[in-house]
N, C-alpha and C positions, 0 to 999 in steps of 0.2 A: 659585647665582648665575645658573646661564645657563637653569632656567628662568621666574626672574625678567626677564632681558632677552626670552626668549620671549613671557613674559604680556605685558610693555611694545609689541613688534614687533607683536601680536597686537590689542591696542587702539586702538594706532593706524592700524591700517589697516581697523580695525571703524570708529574714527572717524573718517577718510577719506573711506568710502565713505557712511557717512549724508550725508554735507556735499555729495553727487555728485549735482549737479539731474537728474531723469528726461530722458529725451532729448526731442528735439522733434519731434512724429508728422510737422511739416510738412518732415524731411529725408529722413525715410523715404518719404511720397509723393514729394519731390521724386526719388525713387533709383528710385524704382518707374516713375514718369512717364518719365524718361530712358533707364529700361531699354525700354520699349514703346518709343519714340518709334525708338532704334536698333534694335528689330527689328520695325520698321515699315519703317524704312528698309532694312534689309539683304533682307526680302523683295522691296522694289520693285528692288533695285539686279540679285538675282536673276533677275526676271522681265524686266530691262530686258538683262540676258545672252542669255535664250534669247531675246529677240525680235534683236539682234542678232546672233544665227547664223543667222537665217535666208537665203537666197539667193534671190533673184529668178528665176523661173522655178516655185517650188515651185507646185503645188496647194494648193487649201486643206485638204484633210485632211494634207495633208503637212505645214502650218504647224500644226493644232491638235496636230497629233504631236508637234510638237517647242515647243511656245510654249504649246499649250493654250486652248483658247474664249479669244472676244473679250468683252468686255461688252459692247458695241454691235455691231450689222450695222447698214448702211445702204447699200442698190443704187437705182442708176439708173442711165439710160441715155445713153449719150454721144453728140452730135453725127451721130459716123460709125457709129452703130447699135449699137456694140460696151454689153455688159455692166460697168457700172462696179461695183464692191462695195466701201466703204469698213469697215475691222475697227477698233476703239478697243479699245485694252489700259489698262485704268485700273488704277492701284497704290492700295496703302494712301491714298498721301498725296496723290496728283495722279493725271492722265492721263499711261500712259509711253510708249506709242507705237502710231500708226498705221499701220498697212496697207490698201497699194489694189491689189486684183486688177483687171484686165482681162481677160474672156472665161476666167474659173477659176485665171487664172495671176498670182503674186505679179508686179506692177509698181511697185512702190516701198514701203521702208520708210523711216520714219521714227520713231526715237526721242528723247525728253528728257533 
């Protein structure tokens, strides 16, 4: 008797699982997409940490030391003759912050 009720247990979860529509590739991209997208984001949120440690007064090797190359340099020269250097830190998804040296020496950050 009870390996009757087995064979029965046994069937119907054979036929069960035929009745079980295949899954839909488009949640699995959807899981995939979302996975990247937060560690897209958790790099820039990173990147946007070490440029906020930085301190004013640093040099610039002292900033790629702790922040790392800019993607952009752009210099020119100011008014009072002084050396302007502008650095752009671009993230995955955006621009995440600027820095402006004057004369080798950090004079302002800013980030997003």
């Amino acid at each position: 008797m009870l390996s009757l009720r087995a064979a029965l247990v046994v069937i119907t979860l054979l036929g069960a699982a035929a009745c079980t529509p295949p899954a839909d590739p488009r949640l699995g991209a959807a899981e995939d997409f979302r996975s990247t997208v937060f560690d897209l984001v958790g790099q820039d949120e990173a990147q946007t940490k070490k440029l906020n440690s930085l301190r004013l007064g640093m040099s610039g090797d002292d900033v790629i030391a702790a922040a790392g190359a800019p993607a952009k340099r752009e210099s020119r020269e100011t008014d009072r003759g002084a050396s302007r250097e502008t650095w752009v830190y671009d993230g995955q998804l955006s621009t995440i912050g600027t820095l402006t040296f004057e004369d080798g020496k950090l004079v302002q950050i800013q980030t997003n």
